[in-house]
C-alpha positions in Angstrom: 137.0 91.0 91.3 135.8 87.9 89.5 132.5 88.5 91.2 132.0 91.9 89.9 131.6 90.1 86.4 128.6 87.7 87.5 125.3 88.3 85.7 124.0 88.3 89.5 125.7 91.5 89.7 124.8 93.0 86.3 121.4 92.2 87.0 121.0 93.8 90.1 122.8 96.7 88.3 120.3 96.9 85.6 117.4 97.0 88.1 118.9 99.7 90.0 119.5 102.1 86.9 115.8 101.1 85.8 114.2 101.7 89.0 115.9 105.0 89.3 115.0 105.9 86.0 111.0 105.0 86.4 111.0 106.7 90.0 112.9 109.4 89.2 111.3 111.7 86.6 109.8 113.9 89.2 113.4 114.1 90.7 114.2 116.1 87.3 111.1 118.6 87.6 112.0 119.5 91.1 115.5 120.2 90.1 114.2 122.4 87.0 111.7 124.4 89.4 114.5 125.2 91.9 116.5 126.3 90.0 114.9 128.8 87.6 114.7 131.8 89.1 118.7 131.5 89.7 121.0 133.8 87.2 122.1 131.6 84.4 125.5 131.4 84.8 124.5 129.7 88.1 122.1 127.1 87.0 124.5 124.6 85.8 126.0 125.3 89.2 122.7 124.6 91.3 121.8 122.0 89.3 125.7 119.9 89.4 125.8 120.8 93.5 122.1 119.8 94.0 122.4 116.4 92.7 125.3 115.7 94.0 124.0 116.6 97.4 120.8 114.0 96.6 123.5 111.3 95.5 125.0 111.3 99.1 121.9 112.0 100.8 120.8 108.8 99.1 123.9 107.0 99.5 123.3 107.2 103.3 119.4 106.0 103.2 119.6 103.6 101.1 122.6 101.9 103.7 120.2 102.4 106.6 117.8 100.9 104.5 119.5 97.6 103.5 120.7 97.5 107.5 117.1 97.6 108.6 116.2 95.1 106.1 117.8 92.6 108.5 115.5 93.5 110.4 112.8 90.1 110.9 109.7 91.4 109.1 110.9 94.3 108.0 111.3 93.4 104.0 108.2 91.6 103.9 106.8 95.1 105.0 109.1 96.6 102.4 107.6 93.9 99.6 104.2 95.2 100.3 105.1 98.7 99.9 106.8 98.1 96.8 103.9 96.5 95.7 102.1 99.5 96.1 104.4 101.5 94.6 105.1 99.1 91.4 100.6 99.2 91.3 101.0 103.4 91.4 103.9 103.3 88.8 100.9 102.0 86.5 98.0 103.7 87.7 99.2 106.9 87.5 97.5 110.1 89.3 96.6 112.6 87.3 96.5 115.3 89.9 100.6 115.0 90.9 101.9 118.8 91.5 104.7 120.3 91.8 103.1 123.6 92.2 104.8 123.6 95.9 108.5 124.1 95.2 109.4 127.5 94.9 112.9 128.3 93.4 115.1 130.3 94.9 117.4 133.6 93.8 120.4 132.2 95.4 122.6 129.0 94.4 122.5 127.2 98.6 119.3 127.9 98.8 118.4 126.5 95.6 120.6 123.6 96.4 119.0 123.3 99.4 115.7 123.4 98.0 116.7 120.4 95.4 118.0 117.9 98.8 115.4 118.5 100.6 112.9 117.8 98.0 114.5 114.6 96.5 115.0 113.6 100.4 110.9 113.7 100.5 110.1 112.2 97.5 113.2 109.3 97.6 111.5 107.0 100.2 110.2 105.0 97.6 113.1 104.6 95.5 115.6 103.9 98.4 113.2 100.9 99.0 113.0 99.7 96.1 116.9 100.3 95.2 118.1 98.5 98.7 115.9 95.6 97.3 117.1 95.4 94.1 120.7 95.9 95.7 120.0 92.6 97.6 119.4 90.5 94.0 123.3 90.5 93.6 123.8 87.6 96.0 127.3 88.8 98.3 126.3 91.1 100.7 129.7 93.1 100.5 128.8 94.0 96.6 125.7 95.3 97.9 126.7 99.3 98.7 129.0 99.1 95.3 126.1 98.3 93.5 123.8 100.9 94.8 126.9 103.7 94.2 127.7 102.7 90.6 123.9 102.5 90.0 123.0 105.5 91.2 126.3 107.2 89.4 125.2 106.3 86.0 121.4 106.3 86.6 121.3 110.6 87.8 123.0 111.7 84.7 120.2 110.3 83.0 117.5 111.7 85.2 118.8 115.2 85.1 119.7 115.6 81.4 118.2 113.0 79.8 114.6 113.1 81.6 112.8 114.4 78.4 114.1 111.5 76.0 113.3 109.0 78.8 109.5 110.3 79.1 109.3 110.5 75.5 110.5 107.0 75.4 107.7 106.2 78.4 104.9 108.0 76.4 105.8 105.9 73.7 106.1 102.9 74.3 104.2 102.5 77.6 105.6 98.8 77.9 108.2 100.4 79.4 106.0 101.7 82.4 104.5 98.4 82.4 107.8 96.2 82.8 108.8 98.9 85.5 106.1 98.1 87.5 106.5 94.4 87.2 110.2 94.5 88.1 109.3 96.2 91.7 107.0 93.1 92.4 109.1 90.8 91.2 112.1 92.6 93.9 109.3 92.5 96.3 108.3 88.2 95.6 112.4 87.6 96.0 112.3 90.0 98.9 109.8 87.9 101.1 112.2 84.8 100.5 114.7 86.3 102.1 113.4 87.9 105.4 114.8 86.9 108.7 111.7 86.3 110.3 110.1 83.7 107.3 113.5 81.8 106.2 112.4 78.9 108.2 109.2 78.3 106.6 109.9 79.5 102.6 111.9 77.5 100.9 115.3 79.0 99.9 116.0 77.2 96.7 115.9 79.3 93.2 113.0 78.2 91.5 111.2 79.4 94.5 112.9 83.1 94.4 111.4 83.1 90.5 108.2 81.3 91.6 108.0 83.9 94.3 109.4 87.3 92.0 107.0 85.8 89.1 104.0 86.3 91.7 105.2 89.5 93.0 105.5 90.5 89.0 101.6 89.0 88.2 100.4 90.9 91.6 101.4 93.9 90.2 100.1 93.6 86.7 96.5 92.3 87.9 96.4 95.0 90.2 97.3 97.8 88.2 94.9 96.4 85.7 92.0 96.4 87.8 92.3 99.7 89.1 92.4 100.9 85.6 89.6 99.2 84.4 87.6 100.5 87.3 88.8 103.9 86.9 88.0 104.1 82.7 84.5 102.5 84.1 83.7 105.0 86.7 84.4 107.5 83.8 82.1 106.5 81.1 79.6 106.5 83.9 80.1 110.0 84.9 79.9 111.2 81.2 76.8 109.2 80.2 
């Protein structure tokens, strides 16, 4: 129990509720569009039994993902793809839709609609979370962690997903840190694979020295896209 009250723990808690906030607007628009064309005295009802459906979905992913990530190799390749994301997280594209999910009349198939779509469009954050998850340090806290996170994290998504893009748009720091926090999970990441603990040293200031790089790869990155994007702009309008 004594564990539970490390700031290992709490950390790794507070990552998981940020990630899931910053990866998980759209989770909120796909819930909206399936369920408005039910009758209102069933939204509240699609809405409640489509996230919870998504929560256990999830649940299940992200515990094949942190069994897979025991895999030698396999988080380094999930460091680079949270790389990517953290660098998309900044870099937004402008030409996201969600044009493709139609609602539905009826409350299962709503629901349905809403698993479904978060299953498709949770690869990302199950990474990212079963990374995170893996910053606590005990293994056996590791499912805990992702449950409790996930538990306070939705509720926030599903109601609170205006305020929290408000918030975004601005202060766009907040973006900014996001993305920083999924390379730093994917510098610490690398430490830890099976395949490279024999030739990284496993002492803490290299899991900062490594989550610090992760962090700066991100930023630079995300920058430079940017800054190519704004120029390939003013070209096109001169």
């Amino acid at each position: 129990m004594e564990e539970f009250l490390t700031a290992h723990f709490w950390f790794a808690v507070g990552q998981i509720i940020m990630i899931d906030i910053l990866l998980g607007g759209d989770n909120a628009v796909v819930i909206a569009l399936a369920c408005r064309q039910l009758p209102a005295h069933q939204r509240n009802k699609g809405i409640l039994w489509g996230t919870a459906g998504a929560i256990v979905l999830r649940v299940i992913l992200i515990f094949f993902a942190l069994t897979l990530l025991a895999i030698p190799f396999l988080k380094l390749v999930g460091a680079i793809l949270l790389v990517w994301i953290g660098v998309k997280l900044l870099t937004p594209d402008d030409e996201e839709d969600h044009g493709n999910i139609q609602g539905s009349e009826k409350l299962w198939g709503a629901v349905k609609t809403v698993i479904v779509a978060d299953l498709v469009m949770s690869i990302d954050n199950v990474i990212a979370v079963a990374g995170a998850a893996q910053t606590s340090g005990n293994p056996d806290h590791q499912m805990p962690l992702v449950i409790f996170g996930l538990l306070v994290s939705i509720p926030i998504i599903v109601w609170g997903s205006q305020l929290v893009l408000k918030l975004m748009d601005r202060f766009p720091i907040i973006i900014t840190v996001g993305g920083m926090l999924l390379g730093w999970i994917a510098g610490t990441m690398i430490q830890t694979d099976p395949g490279l603990v024999a030739y990284i040293p496993q002492e803490k200031v290299w899991s900062y020295a490594l989550g610090a790089a992760g962090a700066i790869l991100v930023l630079a990155t995300g920058k430079v896209i940017l800054a190519r994007r704004t120029a390939a702009s003013e070209e096109m309008t001169s």
